[in-house]
N, C-alpha and C positions, 0 to 999 in steps of 0.2 A: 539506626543505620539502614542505609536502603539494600537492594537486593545488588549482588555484585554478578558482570557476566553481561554478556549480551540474553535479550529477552529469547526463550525459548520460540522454535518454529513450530506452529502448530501442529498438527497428525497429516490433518489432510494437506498441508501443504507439502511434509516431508511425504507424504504418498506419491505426489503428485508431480514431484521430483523424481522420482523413483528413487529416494534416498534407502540408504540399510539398516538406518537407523531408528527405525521404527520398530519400537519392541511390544511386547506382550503387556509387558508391568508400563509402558510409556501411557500406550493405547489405556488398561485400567487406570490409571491413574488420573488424564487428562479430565479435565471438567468441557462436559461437553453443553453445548445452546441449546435448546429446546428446539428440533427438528420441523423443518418448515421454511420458506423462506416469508421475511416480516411484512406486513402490509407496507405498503407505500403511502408516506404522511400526506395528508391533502395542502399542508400548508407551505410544501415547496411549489414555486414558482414551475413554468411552463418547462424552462431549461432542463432547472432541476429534474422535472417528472419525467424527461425525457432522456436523460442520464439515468434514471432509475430504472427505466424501461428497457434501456438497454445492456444494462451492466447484471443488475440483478441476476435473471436467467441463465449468466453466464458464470456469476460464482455459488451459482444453486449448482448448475451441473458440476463445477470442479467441486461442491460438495465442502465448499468453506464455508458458505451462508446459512445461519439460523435464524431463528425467531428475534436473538438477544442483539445480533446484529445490526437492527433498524436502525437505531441513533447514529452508530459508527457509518451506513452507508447513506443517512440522510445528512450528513455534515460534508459525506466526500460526494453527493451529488451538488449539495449546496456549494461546497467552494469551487465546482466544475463550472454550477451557473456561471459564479463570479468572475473566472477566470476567462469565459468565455466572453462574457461583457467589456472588460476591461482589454482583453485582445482586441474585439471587436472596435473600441473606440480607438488606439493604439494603429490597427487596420485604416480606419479612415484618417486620423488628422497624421500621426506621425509621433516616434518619440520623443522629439523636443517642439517648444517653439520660441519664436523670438522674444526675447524682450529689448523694447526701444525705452533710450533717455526722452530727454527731453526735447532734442532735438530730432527726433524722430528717427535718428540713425537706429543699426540694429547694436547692443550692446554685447549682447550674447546671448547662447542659446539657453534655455531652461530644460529639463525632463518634467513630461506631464506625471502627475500623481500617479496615472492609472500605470505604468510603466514601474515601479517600485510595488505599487498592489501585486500584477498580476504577476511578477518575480517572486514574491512573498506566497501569494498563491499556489504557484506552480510545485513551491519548497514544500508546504503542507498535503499538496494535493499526492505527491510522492511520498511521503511517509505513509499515508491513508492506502493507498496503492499498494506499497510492501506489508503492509499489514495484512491486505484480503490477497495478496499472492499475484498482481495487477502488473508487475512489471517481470521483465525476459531473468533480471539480477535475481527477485524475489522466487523464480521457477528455475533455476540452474540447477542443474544436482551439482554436489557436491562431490569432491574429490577427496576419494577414502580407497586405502590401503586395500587390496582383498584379502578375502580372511583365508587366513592358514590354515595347513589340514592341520590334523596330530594324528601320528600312526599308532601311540600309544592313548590307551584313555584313562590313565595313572591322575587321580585326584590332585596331587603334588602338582604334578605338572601342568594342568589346568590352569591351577591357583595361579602358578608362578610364571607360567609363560608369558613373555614381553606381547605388546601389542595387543 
């Protein structure tokens, strides 16, 4: 059986939220990347490298980027390419075009493929996004109760206090 739960947020991104939730034993415990940000592959495309160029730098400072990272942000440059190209074609002709019978009338319209890609695209490119902490939803703090004092420091009551 799989893991139940939504997937945990990583360290630096609940830092970076300014979340509370950031504990001592969280921090030990998390498996961290090997420190560095990753080379950039040479076999992405012009786009790609240009996506990489500019993204990169910016999840090294926010301090989410590792070494082990490279795969993960050479798939979210790559399908940046794609999504940029298939906008780009989308850009020039439009999202549908005609189809005529035989009689040369117009019969209806069709949606181009690249119109279904770059929607598909878009869908993956946002998960990749929320993952390196890319979108305003992914950086929101969250909204948590603040902590109670105790005027007593009785072990009991530690234990058992609500919240």
């Amino acid at each position: 059986m799989g893991k139940r739960g939504p997937k945990p947020t990583p360290t630096a991104i609940l830092k970076l939220r300014g979340s509370t939730l950031v504990t001592k034993r969280r921090k030990e415990r998390e498996v961290k990347g090997p420190a560095g940000a990753p080379d950039r592959p040479d076999w992405l495309d012009d786009e790609a490298k240009s996506a990489w160029d500019d993204v990169a730098p910016l999840l090294e400072a926010m301090g989410v980027l590792t070494r082990i990272d490279g795969n993960a942000l050479a798939r979210y440059c790559r399908l940046w390419s794609r999504w940029r190209k298939a906008e780009a074609f989308i850009q020039e002709k439009g999202e549908m075009y005609p189809l005529r019978g035989d009689d040369g009338q117009v019969k209806y319209f069709q949606q181009w493929p690249q119109v279904a890609i770059a929607n598909k695209l878009a869908q993956q490119l946002t998960r990749l996004e929320a993952e390196f902490g890319m979108t305003p939803s992914a950086r929101a703090r969250p909204q948590v109760a603040p902590a109670r004092t105790q005027s007593s420091d009785n072990s009991k009551e530690r234990f058992f206090r609500a919240g």
